[in-house]
N, C-alpha and C positions, 0 to 999 in steps of 0.2 A: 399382316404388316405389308411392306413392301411402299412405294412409291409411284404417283403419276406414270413417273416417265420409264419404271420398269415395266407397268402392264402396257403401255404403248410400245415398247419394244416387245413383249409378246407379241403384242396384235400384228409387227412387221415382221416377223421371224414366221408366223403361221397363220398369220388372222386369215388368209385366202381360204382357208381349211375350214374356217368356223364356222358353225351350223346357228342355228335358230337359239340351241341354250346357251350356246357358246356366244353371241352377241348377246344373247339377254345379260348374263352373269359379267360380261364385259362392261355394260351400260352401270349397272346394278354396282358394281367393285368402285367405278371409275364416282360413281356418287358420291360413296362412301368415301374413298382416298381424297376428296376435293372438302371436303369439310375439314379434313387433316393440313391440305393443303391450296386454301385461298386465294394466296397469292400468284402463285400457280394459274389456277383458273382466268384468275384476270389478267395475267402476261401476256403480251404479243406474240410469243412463243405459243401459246395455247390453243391460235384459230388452227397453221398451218400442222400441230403437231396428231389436233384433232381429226382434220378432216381426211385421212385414210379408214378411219373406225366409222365416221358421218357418209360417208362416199358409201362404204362394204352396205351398211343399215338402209341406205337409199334405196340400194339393187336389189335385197334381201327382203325391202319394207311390204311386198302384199302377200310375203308366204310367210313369215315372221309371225308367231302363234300370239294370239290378243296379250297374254301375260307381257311376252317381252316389247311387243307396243308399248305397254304401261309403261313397263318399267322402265325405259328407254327414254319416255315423254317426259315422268317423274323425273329422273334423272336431268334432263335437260333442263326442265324449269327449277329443279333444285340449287341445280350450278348455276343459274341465271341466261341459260344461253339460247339465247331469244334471237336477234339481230342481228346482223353483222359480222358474219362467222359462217364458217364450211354449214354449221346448226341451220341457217334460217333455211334452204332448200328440204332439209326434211323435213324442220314443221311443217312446211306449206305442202310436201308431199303426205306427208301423216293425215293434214288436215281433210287432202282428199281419200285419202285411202278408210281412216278410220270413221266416219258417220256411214258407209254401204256393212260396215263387221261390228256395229254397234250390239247385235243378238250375241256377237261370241265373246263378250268382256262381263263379268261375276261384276258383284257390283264391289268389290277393293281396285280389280281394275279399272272399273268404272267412276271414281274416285282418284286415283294414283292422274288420269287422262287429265 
């Protein structure tokens, strides 16, 4: 259960702390809660609230184990967050980072990408 805006207050109370499964399951949760809550996701309130969790995943993005790439990517195209959001610097960082780690994604992550 729970809500958007309470795991983003997790992510400000401790996200600095969070490791590799700990942004995966962030990514993965926040998928999840956005299907629940839509409207949500498309608010103006949604770039600025995201991008302390987008900013952590940027710095994190070439030690980040292939699984939570995926699922992090999935997540983002699921919620629609393409352009115009804290989101587009990491695709384009993903973009570079993921074709040189292409050998280290099974192929569900290779699919989820």
């Amino acid at each position: 259960s729970g809500s958007i805006s309470e795991l983003l207050a997790v992510h400000r109370a401790g996200g600095s702390d969070f490791d590799s499964v700990a942004v995966g399951a962030m990514w993965t949760r926040l998928r999840r809660l956005a299907r629940r809550e839509p409207a949500w996701v498309r608010s103006p309130r949604a770039a600025a609230a995201l991008r302390p969790v987008c900013d952590q995943t940027r710095v994190m993005l070439s030690g980040l184990c292939a699984r939570t790439v995926a699922n992090m990517l999935h997540a983002l195209a699921t919620m629609r967050l393409v352009r115009g959001g804290p989101w587009e610097p990491l695709w384009r960082d993903a973009a570079a980072d993921v074709p040189g780690r292409l050998a280290e994604f099974n192929e569900q992550e290779l699919a989820n990408l």
